[in-house]
N, C-alpha and C positions, 0 to 999 in steps of 0.2 A: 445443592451439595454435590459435591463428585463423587461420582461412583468410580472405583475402582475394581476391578475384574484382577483380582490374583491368581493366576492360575499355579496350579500343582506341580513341580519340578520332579520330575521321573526320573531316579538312576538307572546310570545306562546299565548294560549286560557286563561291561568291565570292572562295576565297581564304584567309577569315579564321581565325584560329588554333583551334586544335583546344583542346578540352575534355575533362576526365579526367572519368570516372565511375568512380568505388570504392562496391563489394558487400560485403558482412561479415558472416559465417555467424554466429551466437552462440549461449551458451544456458547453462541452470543446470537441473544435477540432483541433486536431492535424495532420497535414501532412507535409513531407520533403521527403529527398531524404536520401539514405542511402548506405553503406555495409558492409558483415562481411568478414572477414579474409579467403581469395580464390573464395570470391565471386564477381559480377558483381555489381555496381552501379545501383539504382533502387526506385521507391518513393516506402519509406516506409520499403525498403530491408533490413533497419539497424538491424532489429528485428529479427535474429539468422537467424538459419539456417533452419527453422520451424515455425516461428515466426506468430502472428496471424497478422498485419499490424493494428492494431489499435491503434498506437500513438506510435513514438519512442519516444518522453520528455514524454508525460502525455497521459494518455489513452482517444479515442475520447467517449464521452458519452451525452443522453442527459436524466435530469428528470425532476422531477413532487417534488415541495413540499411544504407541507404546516400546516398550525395552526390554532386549534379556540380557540377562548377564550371563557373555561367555567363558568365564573367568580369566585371570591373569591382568588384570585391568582392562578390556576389550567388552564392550556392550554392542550391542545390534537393535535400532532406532527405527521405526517409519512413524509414518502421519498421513494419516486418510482425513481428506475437509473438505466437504459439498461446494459447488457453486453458490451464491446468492440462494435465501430463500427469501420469499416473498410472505410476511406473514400477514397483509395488508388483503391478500386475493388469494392464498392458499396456493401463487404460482411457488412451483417448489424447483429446486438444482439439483439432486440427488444426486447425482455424478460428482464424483471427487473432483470435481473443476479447480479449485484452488493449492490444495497440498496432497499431493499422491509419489511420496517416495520411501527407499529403503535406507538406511547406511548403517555405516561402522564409526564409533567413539573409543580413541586409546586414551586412558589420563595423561598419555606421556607427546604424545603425536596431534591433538586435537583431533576433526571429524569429520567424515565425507557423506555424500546424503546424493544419490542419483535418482532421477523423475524429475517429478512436475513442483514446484516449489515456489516459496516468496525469492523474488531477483535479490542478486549483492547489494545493488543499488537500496532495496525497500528497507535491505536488514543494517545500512550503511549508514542512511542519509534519512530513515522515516520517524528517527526520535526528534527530530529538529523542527518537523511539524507538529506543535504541542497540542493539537485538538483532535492527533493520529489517521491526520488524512481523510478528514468528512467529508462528503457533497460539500462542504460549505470550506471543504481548504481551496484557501485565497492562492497558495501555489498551485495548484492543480487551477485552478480557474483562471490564474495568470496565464495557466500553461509551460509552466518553468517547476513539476515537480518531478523530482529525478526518482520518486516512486513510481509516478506512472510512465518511466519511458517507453517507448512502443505500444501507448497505449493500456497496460499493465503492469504489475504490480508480481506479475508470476514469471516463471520462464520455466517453459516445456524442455524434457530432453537434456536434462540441465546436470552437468558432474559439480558439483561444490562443496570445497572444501574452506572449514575456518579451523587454525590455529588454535592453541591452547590461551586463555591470555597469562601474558609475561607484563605482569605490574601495571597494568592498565591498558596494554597495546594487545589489540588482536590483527588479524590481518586475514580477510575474505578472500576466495577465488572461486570463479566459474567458469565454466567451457562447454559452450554447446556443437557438436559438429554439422559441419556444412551439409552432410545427408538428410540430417534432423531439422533444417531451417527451408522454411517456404518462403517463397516471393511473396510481399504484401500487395493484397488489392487495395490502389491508392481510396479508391472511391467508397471502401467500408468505411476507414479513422478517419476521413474527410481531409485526406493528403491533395497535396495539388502538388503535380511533375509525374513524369517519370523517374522509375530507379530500376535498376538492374538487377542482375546474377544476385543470388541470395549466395551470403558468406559466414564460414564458421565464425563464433562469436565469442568475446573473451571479456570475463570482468574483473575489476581487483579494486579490493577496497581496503580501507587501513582505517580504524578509529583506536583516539588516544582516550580514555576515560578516567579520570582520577580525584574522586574529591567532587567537587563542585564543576569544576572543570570539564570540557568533551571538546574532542577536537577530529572533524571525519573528512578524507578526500576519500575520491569514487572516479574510477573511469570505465566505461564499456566500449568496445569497439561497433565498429558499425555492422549490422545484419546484410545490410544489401549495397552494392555500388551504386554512388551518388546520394549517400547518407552521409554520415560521419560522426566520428568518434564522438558521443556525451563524457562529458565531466561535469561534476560537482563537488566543492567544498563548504563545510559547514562546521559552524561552532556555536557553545553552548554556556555560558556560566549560570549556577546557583547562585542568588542573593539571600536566601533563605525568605525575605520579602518579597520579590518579586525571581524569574525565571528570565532569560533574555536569551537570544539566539538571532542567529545572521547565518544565511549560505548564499550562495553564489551559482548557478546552473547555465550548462549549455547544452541543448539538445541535441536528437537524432538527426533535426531537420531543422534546415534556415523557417526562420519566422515567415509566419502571415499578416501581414500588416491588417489589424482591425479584426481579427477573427475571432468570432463568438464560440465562446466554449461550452458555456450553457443551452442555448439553443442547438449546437450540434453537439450534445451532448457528450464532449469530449476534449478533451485536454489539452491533447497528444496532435491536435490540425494545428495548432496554433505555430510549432515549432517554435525557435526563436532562443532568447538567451537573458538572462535577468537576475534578477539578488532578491533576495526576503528578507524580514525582518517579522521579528515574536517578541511578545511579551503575556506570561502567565503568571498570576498572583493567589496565592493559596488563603484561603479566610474557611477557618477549623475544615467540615467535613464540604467544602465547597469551592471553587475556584472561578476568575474570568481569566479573559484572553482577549486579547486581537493581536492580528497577525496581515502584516500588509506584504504585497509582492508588487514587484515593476518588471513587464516581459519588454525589457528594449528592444528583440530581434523584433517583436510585434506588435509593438508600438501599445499594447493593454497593459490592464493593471486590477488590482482585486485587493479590497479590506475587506476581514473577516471577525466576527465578534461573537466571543465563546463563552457558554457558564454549561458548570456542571453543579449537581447536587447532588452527595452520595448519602444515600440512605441507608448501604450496608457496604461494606466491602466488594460484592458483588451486582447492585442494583443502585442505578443513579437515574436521577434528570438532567435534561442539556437543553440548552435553546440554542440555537446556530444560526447565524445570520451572515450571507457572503453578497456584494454588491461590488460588482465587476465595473470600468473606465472603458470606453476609447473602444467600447466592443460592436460592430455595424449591427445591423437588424439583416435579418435572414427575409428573403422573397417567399411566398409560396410556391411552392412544387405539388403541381396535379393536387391532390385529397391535401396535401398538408400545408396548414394555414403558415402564414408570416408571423414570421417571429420578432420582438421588439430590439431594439440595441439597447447597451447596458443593463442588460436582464439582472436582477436577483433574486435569489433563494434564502428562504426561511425554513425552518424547522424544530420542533418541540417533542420530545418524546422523554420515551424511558428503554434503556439498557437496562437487559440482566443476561452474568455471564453464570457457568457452572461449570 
């Protein structure tokens, strides 16, 4: 159940009307059992070969969020959300790693929100992956999911503001400045090149939503010299029998021809440019899915096969299953063993949000 924390609005010394502030505990936790391709069965093990165990479907998290109303239509918004927690080994993120900011909402102006937050991109372009971006999303394991560009799914340091919608159309923006933005170490995301001077960074996204119908482009500029601009376009129609969607992406970075995402447990080396394709079919309190991607810059490819079973509103089962194409096998390095080509990942758990 959600707890709600109302706090008491104190008139000022002038007089003037008191103001509510509402607090709102939340969180999503995920555990099952898993494994990848040459590996052992294990809760949690679905999660590569390196994997951090903090949710094969949906990452485990818990936050803090909340609103006061300053009257005149003006509200004031944050969101505190831990990193990863690991409920498999009690490894925990306790650090707001994933949403730590403040903003301002007009009814009339839409809303701006400064810190650390989900990218334009994820809040743009992340309904179009119907299984919400698991271990087991076939676009993330293609390498061509414009959620994880730069390797996440957040951005630090980040002004964003989104529009009111006007009849189905919003329209996203971000800005991070050049102070705020570090050179990337190629050798962490498993980049190959050099790139240069880190550069302020700009995003803008637009989604039409109406009906059955969704229609989202996305573009980010590049972080550093010798990257270059991502875009993605993506669309969606309702059948009411089945769901159907198709997008289109091009990365930060030229493709890796053959490069394993799974065993480098990472998305974001592959670089490169590709199209998706979904289909989800609703059956009462239950659904399936698959969802294929082709990364052309990098010559791979990833089918992904989905079911959910909701038990309440709040508490479901999933099986998840992603088998990756065209992916090399990894050598050993020092202590760490070789890894196979074409690796895939399974996973079975249970979700519950609050």
């Amino acid at each position: 159940m959600k707890k709600s924390l109302i706090a008491l609005a104190v008139l000022a010394a002038s007089g003037a009307a008191m103001a509510q502030s509402s607090v709102t505990l939340y969180g999503v936790l995920d555990v099952g059992f898993g494994k990848v391709k040459g590996e052992k069965w294990g809760m949690n093990n679905g999660e590569g070969y390196a994997g951090s165990g903090d949710g094969f479907n949906s990452t485990s998290v818990i936050g803090f969020r909340g609103s006061e109303d300053l009257g005149g239509g003006l509200k004031a918004n944050f969101n505190l959300q831990t990193s990863g927690l690991d409920l498999s080994s009690s490894g925990t993120g306790l650090n707001f790693g994933r949403e730590a900011w403040v903003g301002l909402e007009g009814a009339g102006w839409g809303a701006i929100q400064l810190g650390r937050s989900s990218s334009v991109a994820a809040k743009v372009m992340g309904g179009y992956d119907f299984n919400g971006t698991s271990y087991s999303s076939a676009y993330d394991r293609a390498g061509i999911s414009a959620v994880t560009w730069y390797g996440s799914s957040r951005r630090s340091s980040q002004v964003q503001y989104v529009t009111p919608n006007f009849g189905g159309f919003t329209l996203r923006a971000g800005y991070t400045a050049k102070g705020d933005q570090t050179a990337t170490s190629n050798s962490s995301v498993g980049l190959l090149g050099a790139y240069g001077e880190a550069k302020a960074q700009y995003s803008l996204g637009a989604t039409f939503a109406n009906g059955p119908l969704s229609v989202s482009a996305m573009a980010e500029s590049k972080a550093q010299e010798g990257m270059r601009t991502a875009y993605a376009v993506g669309a969606s129609y309702d059948l009411k029998v089945v769901k159907l969607a198709a997008t289109y992406n091009r990365r930060e970075t030229e493709g890796v021809d053959g490069y394993n995402t799974i065993a480098n447990n990472t998305g974001r080396g592959a670089g490169g440019k590709g199209w998706t394709l979904a289909a989800v079919a609703p059956f009462g309190p239950a659904n399936v899915g698959v969802q294929y991607a082709r990364n052309t810059g990098a010559d791979i490819s990833a089918v992904e096969l989905f079911a959910n079973y909701a038990l309440s509103k709040r508490t479901r089962f999933y099986v998840d299953f992603v088998k990756t194409y065209d992916q090399n096998g990894v050598a050993a390095v020092g202590t760490t063993p070789a890894r196979p080509s074409e690796p895939y990942a399974i996973g079975l758990g249970v979700v519950h949000t609050f």
